[in-house]
N, C-alpha and C positions, 0 to 999 in steps of 0.2 A: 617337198612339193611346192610349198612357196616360192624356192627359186624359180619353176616352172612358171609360174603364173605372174609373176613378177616380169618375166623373161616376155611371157605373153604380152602383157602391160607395155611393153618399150616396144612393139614391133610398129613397123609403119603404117600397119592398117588400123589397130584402135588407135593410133596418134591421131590420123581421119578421123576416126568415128566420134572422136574423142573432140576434135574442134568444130565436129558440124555440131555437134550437140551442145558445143560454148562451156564444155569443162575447161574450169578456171584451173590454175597452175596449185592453187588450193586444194580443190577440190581432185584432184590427183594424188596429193600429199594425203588426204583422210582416206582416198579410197586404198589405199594398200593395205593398214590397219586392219578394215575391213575386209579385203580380199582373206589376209592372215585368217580372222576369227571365221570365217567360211570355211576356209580349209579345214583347221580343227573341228566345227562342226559335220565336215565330212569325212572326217577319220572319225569321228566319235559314232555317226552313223551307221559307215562302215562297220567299225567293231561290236556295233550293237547287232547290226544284221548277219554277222559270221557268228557269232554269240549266241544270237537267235537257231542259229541252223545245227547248230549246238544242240545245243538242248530238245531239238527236234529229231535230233536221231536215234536219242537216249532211248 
C-alpha cells in the first residue's frame, strides 16, 4: 500500500497543494517516512478491528 500512496504523493494535484502550502523539497523527503508509519498504523488498526470481530462472534 505504500506504493499506493507514494504514487498519490507525485500526482499533479498535491504537487499544487503541496506548493500553495510552501512545502519545502525537505519537508517532502520527512513526509514519506511518515506517510510509511501511517500505513502500518492502519494495518495494525485494521487487524486489531477483524480481530475484534473475532472474538465477537465467539
Amino acid at each position: 500500500m505504500s506504493r499506493d500512496v507514494s504514487a498519490m504523493v507525485q500526482t499533479a494535484a498535491s504537487h499544487k497543494w503541496l506548493a500553495w502550502l510552501g512545502v519545502t523539497r525537505a519537508a517532502k523527503k520527512a513526509a514519506s517516512p511518515a506517510l510509511e508509519k501511517l500505513e502500518e498504523l492502519e494495518e495494525c488498526i485494521g487487524e486489531m478491528e477483524s480481530g475484534s470481530e473475532k472474538l465477537g462472534r465467539i
